[in-house]
N, C-alpha and C positions, 0 to 999 in steps of 0.2 A: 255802122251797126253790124254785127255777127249774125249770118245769115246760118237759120235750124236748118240741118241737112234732112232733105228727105228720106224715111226710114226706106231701106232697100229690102226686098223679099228672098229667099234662098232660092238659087239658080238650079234647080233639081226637076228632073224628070223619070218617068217610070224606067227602068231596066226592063227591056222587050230582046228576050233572045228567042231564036229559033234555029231550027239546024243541029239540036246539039247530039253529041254522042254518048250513049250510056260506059257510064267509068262505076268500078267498083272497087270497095275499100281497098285492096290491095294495090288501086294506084294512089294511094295517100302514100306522103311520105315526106320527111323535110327538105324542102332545096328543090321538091320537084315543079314543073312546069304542067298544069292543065290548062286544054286551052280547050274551051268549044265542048264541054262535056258535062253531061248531068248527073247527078246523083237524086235517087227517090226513093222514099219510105224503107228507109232501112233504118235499125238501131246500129248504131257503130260503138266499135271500142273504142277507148281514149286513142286517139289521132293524133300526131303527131307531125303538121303541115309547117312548122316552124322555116321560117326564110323561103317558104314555096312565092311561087307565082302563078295565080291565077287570072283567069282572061276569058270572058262569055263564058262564065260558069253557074249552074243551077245548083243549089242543093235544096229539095224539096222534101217537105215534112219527114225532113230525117233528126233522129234522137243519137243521145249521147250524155257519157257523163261532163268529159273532156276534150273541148277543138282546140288546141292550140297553135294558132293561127301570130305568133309571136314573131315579129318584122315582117311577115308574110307583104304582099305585091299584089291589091286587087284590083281589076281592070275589068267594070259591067260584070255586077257579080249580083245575081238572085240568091237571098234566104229567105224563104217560103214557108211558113209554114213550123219551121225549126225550131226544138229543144233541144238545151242544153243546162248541163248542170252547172259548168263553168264556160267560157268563150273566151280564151287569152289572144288579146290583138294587141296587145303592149308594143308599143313604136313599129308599127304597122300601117303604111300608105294606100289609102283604099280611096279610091275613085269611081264615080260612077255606082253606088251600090244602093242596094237597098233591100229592106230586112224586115221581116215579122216573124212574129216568133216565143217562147216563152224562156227566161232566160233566169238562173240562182245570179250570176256574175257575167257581166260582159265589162269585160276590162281592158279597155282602152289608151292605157296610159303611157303620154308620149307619142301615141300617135301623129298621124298624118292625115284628115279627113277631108275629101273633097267632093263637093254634092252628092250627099249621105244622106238618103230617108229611112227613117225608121217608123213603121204603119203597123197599130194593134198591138205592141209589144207590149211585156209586162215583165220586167225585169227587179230584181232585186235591187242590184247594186250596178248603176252603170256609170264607170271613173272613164272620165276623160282627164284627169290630173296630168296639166301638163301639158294638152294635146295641141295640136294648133288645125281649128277645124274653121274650112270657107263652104257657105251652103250646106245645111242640116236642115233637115225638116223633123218634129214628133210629131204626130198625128195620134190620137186617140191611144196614146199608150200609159201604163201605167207604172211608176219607176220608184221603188222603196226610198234609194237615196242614190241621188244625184250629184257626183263629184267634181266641179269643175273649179275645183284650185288649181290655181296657175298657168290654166289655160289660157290661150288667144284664140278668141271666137271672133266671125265674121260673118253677119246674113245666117244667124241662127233663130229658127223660130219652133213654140212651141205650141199646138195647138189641141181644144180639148185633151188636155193630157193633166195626169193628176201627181203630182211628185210626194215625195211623203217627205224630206230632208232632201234641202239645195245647200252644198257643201260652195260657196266662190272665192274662197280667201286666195286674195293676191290675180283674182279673174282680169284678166283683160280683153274688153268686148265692144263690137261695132255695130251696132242694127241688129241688138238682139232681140226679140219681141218675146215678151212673157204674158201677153192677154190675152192667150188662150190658156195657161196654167193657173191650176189649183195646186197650192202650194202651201204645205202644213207648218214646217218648221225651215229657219232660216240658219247657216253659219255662215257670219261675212258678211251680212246685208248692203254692206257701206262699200261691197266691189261690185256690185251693178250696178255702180254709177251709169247714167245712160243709155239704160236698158226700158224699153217701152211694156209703160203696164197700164190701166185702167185705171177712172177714178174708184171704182168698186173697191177693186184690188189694194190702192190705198190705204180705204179705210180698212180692210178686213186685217190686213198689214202692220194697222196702226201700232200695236205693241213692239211689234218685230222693228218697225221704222224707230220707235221711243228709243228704244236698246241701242240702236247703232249710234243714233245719233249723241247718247250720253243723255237724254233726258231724265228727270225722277218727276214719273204721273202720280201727282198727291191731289187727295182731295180739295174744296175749296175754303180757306183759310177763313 
């Protein structure tokens, strides 16, 4: 007999730096290297951190329209607090992070994610299309629509958190847990094969589950 593997939990921990040194927008730049430095409560102009690397870095309750943060290299990286109106991390390796925050677009696509929390967010549009993400945590965030076509997930969980549209066509996922989301509308149903949910969830489901499977619910003949 085929033995159920035990569901595994994301391997994530808080981001605790200290020591850091205050940097100011005029060390943003693409390509650059911040290591050990904070930024706080500034509005910034569109940013332009493209291919940077960062390493024990803060940015707290700082605003903007534009971070683009596109292949960038994060290593123990605090976002506190942060707005933005877009956040481009498209094929972007981020380790160790963690984020709250209020966000139009965080765009992720093709990434590289490795024990990633995201805590009280509330984002628009958040694409991980593509990505290949080991240990994520949501916590109590709220996400318009959630893109994870063609992603490979690993130890992804979601908790109290409300998505409005879960986009999975083509998802590829291991110990994802979804019984802690509220989840409105479905595309792909039939690629979280193996994804842990509730019996609740289920039935709330039910139409969404009929659809994928090819069922026609008619009444009783």
């Amino acid at each position: 007999m085929r033995r159920r593997r035990t569901p595994s939990t994301p391997r994530v921990a808080p981001v605790q730096l200290t020591g850091l040194a205050e940097a100011h927008p005029g060390d943003l730049d693409a390509g650059v290297l911040l290591e050990s430095t904070r930024l706080a409560d500034l509005d910034l102009p569109p940013a332009n951190l493209a291919g940077a690397e960062l390493v024990e870095v803060a940015l707290d309750a700082v605003t903007g329209d534009d971070l683009d943060l596109t292949g960038a290299r994060l290593r123990e990286v605090l976002l506190s607090g942060v707005r933005f109106t877009s956040l481009r991390a498209g094929r972007g390796d981020w380790q160790d992070a963690q984020v709250s925050g209020r966000f139009g677009v965080l765009d992720a696509q093709g990434a590289r994610w490795r024990s990633v929390m995201l805590t009280g967010c509330k984002v628009d549009l958040l694409s991980l299309r593509g990505a290949e993400v080991d240990d994520l945590l949501l916590t109590d965030c709220h996400v318009g629509e959630l893109d994870l076509t063609g992603a490979r997930l690993t130890r992804v969980r979601l908790e109290g958190t409300q998505v409005g549209t879960l986009e999975a066509g083509e998802l590829r996922s291991e110990h994802l847990d979804l019984r802690g989301a509220t989840v409105e509308r479905f595309v792909d149903l039939g690629s979280l094969r193996g994804a842990l949910v509730t019996a609740e969830q289920v039935a709330w489901w039910a139409p969404a589950l009929a659809e994928a499977l090819g069922l026609r619910v008619v009444g009783e003949p």
